[in-house]
C-alpha positions as CSV (number, residue, x, y, z in Angstrom):
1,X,106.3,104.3,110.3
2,X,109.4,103.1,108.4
3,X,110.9,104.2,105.8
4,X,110.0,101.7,103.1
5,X,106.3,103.3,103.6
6,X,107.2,107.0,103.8
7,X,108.8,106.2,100.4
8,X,106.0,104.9,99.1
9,X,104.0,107.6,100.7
10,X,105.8,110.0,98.7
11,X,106.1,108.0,95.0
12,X,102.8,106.6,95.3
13,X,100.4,107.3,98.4
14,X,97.5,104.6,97.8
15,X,100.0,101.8,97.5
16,X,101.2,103.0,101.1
17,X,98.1,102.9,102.9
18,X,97.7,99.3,101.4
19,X,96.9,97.5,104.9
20,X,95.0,100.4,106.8
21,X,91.7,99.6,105.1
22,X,90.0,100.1,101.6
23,X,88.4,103.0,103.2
24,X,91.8,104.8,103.2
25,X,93.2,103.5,100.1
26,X,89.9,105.1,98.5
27,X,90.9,109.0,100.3
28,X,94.2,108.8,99.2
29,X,93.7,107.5,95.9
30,X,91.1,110.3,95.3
31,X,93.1,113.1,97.4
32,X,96.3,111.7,94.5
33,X,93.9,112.1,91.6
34,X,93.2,115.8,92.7
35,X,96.8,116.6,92.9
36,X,100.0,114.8,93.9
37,X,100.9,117.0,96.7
38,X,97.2,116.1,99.1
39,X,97.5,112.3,98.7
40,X,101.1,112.5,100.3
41,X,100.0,114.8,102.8
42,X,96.8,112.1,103.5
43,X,98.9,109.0,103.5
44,X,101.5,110.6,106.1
45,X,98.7,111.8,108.7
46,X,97.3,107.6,108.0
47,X,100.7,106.4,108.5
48,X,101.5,108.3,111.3
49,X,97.7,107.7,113.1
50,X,98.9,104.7,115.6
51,X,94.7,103.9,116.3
52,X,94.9,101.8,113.0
């Protein structure tokens, strides 16, 4: 994980997930639209998942 994407994880989440798959841009864009704090939350535990 570096720290340009933890960043972004934290500014804006979807943009951070960007080459894990639409499937997890969709979650974390929808997790950001129901509040700021669960989209960052989502895009960390992606991030920091090493199966993808």
């Amino acid at each position: 994980m570096s720290l340009l994407r933890v960043l972004l994880a934290i500014f804006f989440p979807p943009l951070s997930v960007i080459g894990k798959g639409c499937g997890s841009i969709v979650i974390v864009f929808l997790l950001t639209l129901c509040g700021w704090v669960p989209g960052v939350i989502a895009a960390l535990v992606i991030l920091n998942n090493p199966d993808r």
